[in-house]
Each structure stands twice: as C-alpha cells, then as structure tokens.
mmCIF entry with sequence, helices, sheets and N, C-alpha, C, O atoms, coordinates in Angstrom:
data_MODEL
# 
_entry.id   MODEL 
# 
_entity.id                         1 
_entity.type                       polymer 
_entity.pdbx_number_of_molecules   1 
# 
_entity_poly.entity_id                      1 
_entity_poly.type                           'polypeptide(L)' 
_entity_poly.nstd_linkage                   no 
_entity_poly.nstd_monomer                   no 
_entity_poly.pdbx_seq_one_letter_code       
;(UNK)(UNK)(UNK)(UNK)(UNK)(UNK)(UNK)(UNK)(UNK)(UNK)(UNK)(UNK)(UNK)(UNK)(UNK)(UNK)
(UNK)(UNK)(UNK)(UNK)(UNK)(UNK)(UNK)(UNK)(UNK)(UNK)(UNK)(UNK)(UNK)(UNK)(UNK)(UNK)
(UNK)(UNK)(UNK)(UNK)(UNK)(UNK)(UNK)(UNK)(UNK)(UNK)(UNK)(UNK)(UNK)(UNK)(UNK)(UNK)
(UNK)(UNK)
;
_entity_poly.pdbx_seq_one_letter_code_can   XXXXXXXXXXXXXXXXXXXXXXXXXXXXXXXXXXXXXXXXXXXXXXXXXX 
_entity_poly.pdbx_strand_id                 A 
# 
loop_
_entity_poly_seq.entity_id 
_entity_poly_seq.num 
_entity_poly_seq.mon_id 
_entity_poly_seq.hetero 
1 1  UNK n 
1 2  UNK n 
1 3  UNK n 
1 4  UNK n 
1 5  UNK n 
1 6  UNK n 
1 7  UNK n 
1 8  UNK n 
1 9  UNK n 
1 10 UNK n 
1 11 UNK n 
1 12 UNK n 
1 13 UNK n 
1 14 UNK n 
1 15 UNK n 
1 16 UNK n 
1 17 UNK n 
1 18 UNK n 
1 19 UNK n 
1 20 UNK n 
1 21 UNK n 
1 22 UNK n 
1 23 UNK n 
1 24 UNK n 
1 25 UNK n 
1 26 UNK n 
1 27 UNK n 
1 28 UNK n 
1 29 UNK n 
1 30 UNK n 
1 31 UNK n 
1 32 UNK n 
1 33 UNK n 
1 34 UNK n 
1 35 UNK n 
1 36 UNK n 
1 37 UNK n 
1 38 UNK n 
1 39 UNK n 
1 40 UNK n 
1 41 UNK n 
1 42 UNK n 
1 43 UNK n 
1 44 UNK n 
1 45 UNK n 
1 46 UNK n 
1 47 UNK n 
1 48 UNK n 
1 49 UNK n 
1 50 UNK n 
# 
_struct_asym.id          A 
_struct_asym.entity_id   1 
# 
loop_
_struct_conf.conf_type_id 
_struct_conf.id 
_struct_conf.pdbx_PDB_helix_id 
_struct_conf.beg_label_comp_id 
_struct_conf.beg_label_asym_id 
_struct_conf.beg_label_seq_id 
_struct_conf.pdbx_beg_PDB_ins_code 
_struct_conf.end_label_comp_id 
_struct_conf.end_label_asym_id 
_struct_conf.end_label_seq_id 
_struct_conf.pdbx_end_PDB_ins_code 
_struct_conf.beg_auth_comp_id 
_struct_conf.beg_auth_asym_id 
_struct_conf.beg_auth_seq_id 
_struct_conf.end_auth_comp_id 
_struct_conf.end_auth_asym_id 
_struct_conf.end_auth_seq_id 
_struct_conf.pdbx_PDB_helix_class 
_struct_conf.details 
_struct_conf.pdbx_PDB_helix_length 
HELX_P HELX_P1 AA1 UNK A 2  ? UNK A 43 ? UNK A 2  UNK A 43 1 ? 42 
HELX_P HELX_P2 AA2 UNK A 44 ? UNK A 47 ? UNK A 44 UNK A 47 5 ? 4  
# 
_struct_conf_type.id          HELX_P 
_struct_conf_type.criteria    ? 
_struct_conf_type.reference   ? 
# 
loop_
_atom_site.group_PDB 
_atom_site.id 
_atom_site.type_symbol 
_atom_site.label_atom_id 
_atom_site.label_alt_id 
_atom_site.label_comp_id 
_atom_site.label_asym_id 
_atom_site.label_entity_id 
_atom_site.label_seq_id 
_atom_site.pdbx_PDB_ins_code 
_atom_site.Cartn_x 
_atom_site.Cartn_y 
_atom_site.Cartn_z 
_atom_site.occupancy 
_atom_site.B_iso_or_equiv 
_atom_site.pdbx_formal_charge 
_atom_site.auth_seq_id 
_atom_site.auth_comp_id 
_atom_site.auth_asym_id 
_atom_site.auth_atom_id 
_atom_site.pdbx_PDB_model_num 
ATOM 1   N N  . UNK A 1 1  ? -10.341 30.895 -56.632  1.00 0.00 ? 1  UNK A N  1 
ATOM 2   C CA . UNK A 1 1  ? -9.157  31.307 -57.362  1.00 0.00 ? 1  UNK A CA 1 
ATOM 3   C C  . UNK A 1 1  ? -8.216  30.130 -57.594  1.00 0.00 ? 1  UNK A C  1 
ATOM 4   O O  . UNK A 1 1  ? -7.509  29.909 -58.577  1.00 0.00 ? 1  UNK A O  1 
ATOM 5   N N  . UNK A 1 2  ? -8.381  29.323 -56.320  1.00 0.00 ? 2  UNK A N  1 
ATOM 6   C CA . UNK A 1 2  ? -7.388  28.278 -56.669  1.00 0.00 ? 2  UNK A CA 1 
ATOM 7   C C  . UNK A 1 2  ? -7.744  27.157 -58.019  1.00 0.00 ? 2  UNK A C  1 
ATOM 8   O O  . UNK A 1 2  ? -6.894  26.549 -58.669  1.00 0.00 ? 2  UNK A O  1 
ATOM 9   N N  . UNK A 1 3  ? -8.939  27.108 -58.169  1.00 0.00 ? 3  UNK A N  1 
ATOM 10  C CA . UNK A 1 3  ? -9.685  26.289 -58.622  1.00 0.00 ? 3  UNK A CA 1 
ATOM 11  C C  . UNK A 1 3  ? -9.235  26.761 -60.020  1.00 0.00 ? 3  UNK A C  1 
ATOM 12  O O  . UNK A 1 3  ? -8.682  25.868 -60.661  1.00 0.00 ? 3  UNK A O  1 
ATOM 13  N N  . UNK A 1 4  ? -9.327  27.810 -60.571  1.00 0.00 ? 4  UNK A N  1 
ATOM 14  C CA . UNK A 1 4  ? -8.827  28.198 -62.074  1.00 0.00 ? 4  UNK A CA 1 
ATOM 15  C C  . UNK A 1 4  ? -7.277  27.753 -62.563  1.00 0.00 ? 4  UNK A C  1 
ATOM 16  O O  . UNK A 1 4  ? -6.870  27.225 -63.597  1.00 0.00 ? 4  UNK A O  1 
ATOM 17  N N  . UNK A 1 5  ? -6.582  28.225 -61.306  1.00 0.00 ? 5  UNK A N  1 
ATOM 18  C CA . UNK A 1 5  ? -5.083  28.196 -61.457  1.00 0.00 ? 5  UNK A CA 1 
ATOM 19  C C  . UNK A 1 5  ? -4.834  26.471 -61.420  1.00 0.00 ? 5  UNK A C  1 
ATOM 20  O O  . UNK A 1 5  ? -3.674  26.293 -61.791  1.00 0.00 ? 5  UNK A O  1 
ATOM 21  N N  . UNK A 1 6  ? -5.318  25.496 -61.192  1.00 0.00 ? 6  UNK A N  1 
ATOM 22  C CA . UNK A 1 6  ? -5.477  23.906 -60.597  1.00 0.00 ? 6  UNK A CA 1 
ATOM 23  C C  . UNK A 1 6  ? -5.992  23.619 -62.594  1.00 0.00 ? 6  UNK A C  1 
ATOM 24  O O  . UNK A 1 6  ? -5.642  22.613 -63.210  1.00 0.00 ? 6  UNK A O  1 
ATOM 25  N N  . UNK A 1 7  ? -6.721  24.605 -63.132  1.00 0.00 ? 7  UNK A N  1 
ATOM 26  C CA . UNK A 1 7  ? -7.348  24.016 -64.650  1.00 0.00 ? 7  UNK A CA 1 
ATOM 27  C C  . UNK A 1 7  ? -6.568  24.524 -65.463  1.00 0.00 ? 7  UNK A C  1 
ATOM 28  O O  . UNK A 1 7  ? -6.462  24.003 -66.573  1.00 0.00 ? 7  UNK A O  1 
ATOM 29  N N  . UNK A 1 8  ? -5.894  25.553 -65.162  1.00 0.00 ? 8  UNK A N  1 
ATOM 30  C CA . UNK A 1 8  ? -4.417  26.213 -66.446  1.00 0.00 ? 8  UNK A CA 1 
ATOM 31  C C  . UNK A 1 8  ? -3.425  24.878 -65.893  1.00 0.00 ? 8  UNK A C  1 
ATOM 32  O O  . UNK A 1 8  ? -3.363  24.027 -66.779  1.00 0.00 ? 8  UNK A O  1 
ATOM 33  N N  . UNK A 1 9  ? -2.835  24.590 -64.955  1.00 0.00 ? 9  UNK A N  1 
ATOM 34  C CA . UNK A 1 9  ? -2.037  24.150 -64.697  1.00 0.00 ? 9  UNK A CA 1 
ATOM 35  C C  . UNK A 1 9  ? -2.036  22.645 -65.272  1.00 0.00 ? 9  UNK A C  1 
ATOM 36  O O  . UNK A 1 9  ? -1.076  22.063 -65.777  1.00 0.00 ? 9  UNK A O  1 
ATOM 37  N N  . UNK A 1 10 ? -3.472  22.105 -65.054  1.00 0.00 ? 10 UNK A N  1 
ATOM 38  C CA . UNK A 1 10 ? -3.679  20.706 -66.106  1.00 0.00 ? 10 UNK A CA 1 
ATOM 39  C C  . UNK A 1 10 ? -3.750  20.730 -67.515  1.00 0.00 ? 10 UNK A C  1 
ATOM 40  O O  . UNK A 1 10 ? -3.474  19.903 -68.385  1.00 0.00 ? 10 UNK A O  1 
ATOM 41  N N  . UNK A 1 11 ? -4.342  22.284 -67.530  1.00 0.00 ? 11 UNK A N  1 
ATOM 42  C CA . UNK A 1 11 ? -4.215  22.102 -69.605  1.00 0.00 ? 11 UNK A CA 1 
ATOM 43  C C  . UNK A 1 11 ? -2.953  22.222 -70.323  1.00 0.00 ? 11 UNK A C  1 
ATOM 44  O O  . UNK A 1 11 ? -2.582  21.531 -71.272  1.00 0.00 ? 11 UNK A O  1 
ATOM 45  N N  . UNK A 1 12 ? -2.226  23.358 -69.653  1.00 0.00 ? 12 UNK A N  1 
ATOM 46  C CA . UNK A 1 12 ? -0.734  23.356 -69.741  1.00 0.00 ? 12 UNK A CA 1 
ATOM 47  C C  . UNK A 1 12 ? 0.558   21.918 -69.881  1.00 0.00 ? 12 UNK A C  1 
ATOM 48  O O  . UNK A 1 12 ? 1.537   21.833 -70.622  1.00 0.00 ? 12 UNK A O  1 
ATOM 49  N N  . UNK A 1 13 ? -0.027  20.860 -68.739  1.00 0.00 ? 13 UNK A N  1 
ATOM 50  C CA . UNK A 1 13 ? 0.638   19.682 -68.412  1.00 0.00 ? 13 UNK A CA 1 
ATOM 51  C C  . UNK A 1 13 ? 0.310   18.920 -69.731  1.00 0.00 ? 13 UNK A C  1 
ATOM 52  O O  . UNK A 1 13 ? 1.175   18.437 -70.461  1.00 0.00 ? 13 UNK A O  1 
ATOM 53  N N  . UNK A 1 14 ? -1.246  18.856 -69.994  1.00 0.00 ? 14 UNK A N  1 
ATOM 54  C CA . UNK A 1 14 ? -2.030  17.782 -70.997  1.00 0.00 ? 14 UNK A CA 1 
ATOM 55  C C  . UNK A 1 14 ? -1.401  18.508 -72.479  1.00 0.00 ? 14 UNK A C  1 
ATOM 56  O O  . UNK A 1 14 ? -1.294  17.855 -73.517  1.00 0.00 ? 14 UNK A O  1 
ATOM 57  N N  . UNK A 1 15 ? -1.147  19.465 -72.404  1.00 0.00 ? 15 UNK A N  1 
ATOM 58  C CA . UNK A 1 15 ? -0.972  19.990 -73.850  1.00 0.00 ? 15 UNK A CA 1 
ATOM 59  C C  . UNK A 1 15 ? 1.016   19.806 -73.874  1.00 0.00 ? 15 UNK A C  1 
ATOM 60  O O  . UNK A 1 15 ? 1.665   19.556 -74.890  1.00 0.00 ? 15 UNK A O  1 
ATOM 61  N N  . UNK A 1 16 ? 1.463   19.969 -72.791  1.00 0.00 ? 16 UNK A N  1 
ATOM 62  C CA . UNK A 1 16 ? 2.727   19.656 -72.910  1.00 0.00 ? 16 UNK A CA 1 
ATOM 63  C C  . UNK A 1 16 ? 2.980   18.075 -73.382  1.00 0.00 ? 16 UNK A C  1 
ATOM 64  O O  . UNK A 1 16 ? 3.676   17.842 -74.371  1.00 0.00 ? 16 UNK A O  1 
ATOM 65  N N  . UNK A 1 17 ? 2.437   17.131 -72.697  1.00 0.00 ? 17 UNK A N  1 
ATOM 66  C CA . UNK A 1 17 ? 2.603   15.826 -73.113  1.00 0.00 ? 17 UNK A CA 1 
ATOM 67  C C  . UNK A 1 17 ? 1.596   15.435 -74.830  1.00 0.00 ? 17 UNK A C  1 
ATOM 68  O O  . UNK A 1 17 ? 1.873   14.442 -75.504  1.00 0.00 ? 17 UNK A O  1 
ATOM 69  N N  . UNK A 1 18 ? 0.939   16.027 -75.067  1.00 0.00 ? 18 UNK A N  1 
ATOM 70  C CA . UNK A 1 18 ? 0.646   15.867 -76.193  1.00 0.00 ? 18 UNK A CA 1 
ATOM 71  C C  . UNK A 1 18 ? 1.550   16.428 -77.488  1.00 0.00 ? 18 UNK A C  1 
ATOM 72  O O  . UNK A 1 18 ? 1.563   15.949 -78.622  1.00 0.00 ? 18 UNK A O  1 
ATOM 73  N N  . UNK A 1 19 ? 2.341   17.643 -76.964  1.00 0.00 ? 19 UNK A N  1 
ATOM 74  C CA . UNK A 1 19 ? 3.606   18.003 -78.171  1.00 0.00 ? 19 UNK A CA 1 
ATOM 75  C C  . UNK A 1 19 ? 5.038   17.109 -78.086  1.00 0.00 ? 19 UNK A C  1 
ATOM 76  O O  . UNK A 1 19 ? 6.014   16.986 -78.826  1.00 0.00 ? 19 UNK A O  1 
ATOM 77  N N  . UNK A 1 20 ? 4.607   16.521 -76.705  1.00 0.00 ? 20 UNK A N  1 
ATOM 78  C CA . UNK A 1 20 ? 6.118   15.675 -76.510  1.00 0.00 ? 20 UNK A CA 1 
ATOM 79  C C  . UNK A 1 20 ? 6.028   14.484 -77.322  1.00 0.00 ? 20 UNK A C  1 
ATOM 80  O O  . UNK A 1 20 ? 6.929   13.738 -77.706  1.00 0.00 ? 20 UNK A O  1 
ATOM 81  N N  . UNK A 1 21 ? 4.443   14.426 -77.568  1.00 0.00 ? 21 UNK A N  1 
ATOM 82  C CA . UNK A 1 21 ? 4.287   12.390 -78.348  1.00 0.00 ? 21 UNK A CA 1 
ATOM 83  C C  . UNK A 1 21 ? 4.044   13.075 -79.616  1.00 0.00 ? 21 UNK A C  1 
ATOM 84  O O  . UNK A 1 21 ? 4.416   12.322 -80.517  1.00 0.00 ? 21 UNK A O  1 
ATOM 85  N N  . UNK A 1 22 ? 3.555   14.237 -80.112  1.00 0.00 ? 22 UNK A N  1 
ATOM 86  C CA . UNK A 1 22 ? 3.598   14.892 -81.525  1.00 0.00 ? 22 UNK A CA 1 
ATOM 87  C C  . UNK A 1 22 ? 5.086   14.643 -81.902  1.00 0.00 ? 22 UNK A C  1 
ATOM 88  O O  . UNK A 1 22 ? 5.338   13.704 -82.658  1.00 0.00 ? 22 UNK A O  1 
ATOM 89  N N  . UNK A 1 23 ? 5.965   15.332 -81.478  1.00 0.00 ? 23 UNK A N  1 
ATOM 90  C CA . UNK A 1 23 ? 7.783   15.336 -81.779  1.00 0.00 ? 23 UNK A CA 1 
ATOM 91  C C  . UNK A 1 23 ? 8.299   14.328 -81.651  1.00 0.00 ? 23 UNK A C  1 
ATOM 92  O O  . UNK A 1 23 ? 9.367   14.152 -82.235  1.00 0.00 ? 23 UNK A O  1 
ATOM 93  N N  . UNK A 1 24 ? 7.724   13.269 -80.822  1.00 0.00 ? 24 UNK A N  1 
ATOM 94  C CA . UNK A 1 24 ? 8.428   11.648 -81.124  1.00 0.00 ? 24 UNK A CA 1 
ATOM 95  C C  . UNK A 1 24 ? 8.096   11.378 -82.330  1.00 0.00 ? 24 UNK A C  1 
ATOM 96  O O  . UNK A 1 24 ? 8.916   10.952 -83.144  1.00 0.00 ? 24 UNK A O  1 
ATOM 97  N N  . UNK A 1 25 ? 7.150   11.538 -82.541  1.00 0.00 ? 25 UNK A N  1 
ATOM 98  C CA . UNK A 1 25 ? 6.419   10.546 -83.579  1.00 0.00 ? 25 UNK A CA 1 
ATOM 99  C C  . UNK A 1 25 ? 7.095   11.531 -85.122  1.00 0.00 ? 25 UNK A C  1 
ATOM 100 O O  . UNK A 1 25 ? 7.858   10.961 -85.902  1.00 0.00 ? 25 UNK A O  1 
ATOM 101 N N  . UNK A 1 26 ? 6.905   12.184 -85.221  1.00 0.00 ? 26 UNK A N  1 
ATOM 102 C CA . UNK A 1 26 ? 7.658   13.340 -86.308  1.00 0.00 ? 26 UNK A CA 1 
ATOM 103 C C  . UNK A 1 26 ? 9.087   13.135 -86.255  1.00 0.00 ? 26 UNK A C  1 
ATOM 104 O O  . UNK A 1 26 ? 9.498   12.852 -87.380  1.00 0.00 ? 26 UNK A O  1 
ATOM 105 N N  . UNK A 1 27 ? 9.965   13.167 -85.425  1.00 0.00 ? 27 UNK A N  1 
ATOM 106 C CA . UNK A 1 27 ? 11.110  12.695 -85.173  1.00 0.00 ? 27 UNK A CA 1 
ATOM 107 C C  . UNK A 1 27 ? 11.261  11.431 -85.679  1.00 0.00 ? 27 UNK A C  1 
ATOM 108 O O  . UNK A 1 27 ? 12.070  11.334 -86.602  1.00 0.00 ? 27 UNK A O  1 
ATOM 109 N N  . UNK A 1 28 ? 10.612  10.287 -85.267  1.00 0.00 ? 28 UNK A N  1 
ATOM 110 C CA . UNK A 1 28 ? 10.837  8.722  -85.521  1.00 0.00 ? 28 UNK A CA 1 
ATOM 111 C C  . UNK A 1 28 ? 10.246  8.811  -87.465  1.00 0.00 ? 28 UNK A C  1 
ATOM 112 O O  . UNK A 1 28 ? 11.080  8.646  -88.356  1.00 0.00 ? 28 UNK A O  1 
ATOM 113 N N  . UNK A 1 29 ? 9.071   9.027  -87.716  1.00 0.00 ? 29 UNK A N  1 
ATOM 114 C CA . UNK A 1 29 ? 9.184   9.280  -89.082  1.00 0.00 ? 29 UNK A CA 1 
ATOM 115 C C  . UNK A 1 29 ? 10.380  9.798  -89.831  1.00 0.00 ? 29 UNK A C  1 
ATOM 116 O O  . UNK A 1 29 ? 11.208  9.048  -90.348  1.00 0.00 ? 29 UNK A O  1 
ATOM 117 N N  . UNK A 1 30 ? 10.441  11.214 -89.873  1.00 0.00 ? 30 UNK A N  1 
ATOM 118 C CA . UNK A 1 30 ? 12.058  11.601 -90.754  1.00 0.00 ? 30 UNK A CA 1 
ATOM 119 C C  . UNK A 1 30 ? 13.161  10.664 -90.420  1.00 0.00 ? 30 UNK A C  1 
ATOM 120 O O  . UNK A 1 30 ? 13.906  10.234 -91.300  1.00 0.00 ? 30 UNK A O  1 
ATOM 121 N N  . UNK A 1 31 ? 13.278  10.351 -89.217  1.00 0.00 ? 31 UNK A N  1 
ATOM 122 C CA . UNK A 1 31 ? 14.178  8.956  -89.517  1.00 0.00 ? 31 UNK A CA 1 
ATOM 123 C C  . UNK A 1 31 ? 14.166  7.953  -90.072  1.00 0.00 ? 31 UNK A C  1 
ATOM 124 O O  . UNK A 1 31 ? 15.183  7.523  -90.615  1.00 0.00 ? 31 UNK A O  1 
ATOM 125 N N  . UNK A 1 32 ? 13.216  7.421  -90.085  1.00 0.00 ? 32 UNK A N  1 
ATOM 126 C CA . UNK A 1 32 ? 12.678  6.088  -90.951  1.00 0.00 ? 32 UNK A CA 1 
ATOM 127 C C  . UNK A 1 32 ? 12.899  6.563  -92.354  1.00 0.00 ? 32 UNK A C  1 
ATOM 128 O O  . UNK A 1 32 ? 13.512  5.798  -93.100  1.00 0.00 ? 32 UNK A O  1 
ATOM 129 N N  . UNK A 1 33 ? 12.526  7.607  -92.777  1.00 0.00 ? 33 UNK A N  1 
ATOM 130 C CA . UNK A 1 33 ? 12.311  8.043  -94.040  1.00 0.00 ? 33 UNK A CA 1 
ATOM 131 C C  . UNK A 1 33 ? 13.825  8.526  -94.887  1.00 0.00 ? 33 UNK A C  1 
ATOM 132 O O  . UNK A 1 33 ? 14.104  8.397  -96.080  1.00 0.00 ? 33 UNK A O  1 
ATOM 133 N N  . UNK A 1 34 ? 14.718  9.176  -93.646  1.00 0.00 ? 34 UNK A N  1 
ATOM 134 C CA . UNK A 1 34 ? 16.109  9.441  -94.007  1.00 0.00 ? 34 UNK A CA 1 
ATOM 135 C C  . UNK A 1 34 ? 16.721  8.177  -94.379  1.00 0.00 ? 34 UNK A C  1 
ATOM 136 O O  . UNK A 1 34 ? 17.496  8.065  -95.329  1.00 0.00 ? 34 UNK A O  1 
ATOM 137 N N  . UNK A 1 35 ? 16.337  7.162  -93.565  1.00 0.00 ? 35 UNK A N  1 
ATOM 138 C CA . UNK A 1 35 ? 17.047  6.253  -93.160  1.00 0.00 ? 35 UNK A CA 1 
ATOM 139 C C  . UNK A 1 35 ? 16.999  5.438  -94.774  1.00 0.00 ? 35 UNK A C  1 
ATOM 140 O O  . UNK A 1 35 ? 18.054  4.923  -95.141  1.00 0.00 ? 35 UNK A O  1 
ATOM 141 N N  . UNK A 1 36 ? 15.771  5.341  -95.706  1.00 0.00 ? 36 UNK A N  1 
ATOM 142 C CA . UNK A 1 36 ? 15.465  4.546  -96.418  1.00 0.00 ? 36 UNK A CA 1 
ATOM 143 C C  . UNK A 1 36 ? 15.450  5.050  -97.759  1.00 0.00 ? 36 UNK A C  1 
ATOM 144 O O  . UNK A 1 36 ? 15.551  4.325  -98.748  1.00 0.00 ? 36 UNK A O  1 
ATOM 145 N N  . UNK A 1 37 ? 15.302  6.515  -97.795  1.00 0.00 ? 37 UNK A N  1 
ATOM 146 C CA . UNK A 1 37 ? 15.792  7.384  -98.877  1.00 0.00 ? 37 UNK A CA 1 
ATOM 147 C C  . UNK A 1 37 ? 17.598  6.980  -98.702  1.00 0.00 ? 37 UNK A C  1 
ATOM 148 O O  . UNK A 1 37 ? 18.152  6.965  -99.802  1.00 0.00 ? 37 UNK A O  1 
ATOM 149 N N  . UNK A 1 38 ? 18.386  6.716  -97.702  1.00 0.00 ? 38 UNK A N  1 
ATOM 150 C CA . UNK A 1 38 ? 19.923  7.111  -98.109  1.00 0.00 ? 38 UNK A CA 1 
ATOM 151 C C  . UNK A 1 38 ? 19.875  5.238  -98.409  1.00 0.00 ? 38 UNK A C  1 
ATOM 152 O O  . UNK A 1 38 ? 20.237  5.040  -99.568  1.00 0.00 ? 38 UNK A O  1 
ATOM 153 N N  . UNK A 1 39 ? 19.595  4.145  -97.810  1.00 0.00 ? 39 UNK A N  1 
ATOM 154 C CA . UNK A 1 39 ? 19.849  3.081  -98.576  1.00 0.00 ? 39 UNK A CA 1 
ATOM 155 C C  . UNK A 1 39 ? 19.370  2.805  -99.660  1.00 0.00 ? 39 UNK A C  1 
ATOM 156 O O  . UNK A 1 39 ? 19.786  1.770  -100.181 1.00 0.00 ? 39 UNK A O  1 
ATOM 157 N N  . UNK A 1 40 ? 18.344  3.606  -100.386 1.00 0.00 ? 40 UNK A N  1 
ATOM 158 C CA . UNK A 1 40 ? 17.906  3.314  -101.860 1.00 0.00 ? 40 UNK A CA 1 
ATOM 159 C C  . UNK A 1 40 ? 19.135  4.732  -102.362 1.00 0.00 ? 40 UNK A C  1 
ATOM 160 O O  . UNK A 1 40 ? 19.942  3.869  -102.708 1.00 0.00 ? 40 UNK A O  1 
ATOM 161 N N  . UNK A 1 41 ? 19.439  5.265  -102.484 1.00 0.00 ? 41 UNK A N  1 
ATOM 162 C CA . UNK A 1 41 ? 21.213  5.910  -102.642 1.00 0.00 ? 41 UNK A CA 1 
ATOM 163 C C  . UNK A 1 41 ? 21.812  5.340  -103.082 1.00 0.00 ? 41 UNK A C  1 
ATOM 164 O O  . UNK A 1 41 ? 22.309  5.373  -104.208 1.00 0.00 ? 41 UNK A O  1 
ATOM 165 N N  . UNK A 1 42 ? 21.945  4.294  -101.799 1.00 0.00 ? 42 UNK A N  1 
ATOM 166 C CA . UNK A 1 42 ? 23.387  3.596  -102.156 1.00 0.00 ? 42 UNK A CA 1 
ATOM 167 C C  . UNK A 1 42 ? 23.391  2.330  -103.127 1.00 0.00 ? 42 UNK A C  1 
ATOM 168 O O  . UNK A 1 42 ? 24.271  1.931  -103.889 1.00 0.00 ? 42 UNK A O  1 
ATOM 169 N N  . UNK A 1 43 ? 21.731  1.675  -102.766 1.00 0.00 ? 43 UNK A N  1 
ATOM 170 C CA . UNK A 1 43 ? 21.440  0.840  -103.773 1.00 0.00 ? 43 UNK A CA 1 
ATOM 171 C C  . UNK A 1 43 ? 21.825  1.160  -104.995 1.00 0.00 ? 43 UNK A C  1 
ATOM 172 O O  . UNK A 1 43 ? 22.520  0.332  -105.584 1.00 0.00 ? 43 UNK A O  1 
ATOM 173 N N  . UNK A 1 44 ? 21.417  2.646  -105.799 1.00 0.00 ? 44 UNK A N  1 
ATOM 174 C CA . UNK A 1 44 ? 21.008  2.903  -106.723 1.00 0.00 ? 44 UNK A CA 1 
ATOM 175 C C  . UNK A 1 44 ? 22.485  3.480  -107.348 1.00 0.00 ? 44 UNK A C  1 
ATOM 176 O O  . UNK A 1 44 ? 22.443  3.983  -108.471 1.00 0.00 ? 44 UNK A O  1 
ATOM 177 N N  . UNK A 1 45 ? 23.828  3.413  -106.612 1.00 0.00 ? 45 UNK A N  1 
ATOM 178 C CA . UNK A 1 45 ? 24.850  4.269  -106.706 1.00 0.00 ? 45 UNK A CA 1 
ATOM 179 C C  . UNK A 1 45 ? 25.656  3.210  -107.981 1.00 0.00 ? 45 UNK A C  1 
ATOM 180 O O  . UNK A 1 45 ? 26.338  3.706  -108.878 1.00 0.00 ? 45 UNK A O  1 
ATOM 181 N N  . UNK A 1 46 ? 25.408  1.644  -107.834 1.00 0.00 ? 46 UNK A N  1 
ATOM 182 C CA . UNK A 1 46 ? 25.631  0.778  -108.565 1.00 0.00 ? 46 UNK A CA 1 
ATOM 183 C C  . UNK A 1 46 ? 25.782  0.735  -110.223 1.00 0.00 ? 46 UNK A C  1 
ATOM 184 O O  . UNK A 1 46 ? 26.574  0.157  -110.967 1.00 0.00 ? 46 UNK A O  1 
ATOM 185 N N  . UNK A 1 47 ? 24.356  1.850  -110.507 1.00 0.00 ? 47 UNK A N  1 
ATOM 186 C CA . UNK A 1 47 ? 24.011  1.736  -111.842 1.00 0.00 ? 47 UNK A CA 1 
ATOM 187 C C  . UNK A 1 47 ? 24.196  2.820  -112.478 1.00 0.00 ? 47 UNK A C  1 
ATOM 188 O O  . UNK A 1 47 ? 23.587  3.118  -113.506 1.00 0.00 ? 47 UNK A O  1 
ATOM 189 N N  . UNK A 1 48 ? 25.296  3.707  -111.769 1.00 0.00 ? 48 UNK A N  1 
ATOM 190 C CA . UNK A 1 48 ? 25.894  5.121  -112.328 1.00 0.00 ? 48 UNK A CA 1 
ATOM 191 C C  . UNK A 1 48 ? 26.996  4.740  -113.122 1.00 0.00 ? 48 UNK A C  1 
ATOM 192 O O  . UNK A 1 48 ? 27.862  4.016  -112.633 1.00 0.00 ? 48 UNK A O  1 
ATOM 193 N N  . UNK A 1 49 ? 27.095  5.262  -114.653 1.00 0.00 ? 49 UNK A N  1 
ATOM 194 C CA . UNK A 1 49 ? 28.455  5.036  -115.593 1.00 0.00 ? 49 UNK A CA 1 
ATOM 195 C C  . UNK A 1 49 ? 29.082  6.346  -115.568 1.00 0.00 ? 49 UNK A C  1 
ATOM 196 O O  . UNK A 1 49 ? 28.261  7.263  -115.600 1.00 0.00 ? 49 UNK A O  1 
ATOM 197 N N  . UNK A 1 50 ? 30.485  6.751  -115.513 1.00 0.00 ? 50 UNK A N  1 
ATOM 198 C CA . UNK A 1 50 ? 31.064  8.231  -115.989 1.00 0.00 ? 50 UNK A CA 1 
ATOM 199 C C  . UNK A 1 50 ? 31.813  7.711  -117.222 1.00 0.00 ? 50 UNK A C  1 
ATOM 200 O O  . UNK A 1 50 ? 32.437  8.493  -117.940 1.00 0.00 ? 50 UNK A O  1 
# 
C-alpha cells in the first residue's frame, strides 16, 4: 500500500515542477513580447499627423 501512495506522491511532485517551468517560460515570453510590441508603439507614435 505504501508503495502506490510513494508513486502518486512522485507523479504529483514531477508534474507539479513541470507546470511550474511551463508558467515561467509562458510568463517570460508575454513579457518579452509585451515588452517589444509597446516599444515598436512608441517608435511608431513619431509618424502620427492630426
């Protein structure tokens, strides 16, 4: 019995640290991507006439 509860308890751990480096990495993208979409913005704010 112990022996089952010892293999949930590692897949549980292994699958927790695999969504924690999924959400870094997804996290660090949309930033990069926010980050470079709003300075081509501001680049581009230059060549607006009213």
């Amino acid at each position: 019995m112990n022996e089952k509860q010892y293999k949930v308890m590692s897949q549980t751990g292994a699958s927790g640290i695999v969504l924690g480096i999924i959400a870094l990495v997804v996290g660090v993208s949309v930033g990069v991507l926010s980050i470079i979409n709003g300075a081509r913005l501001l680049h581009e704010k230059k060549n607006i006439t009213f």
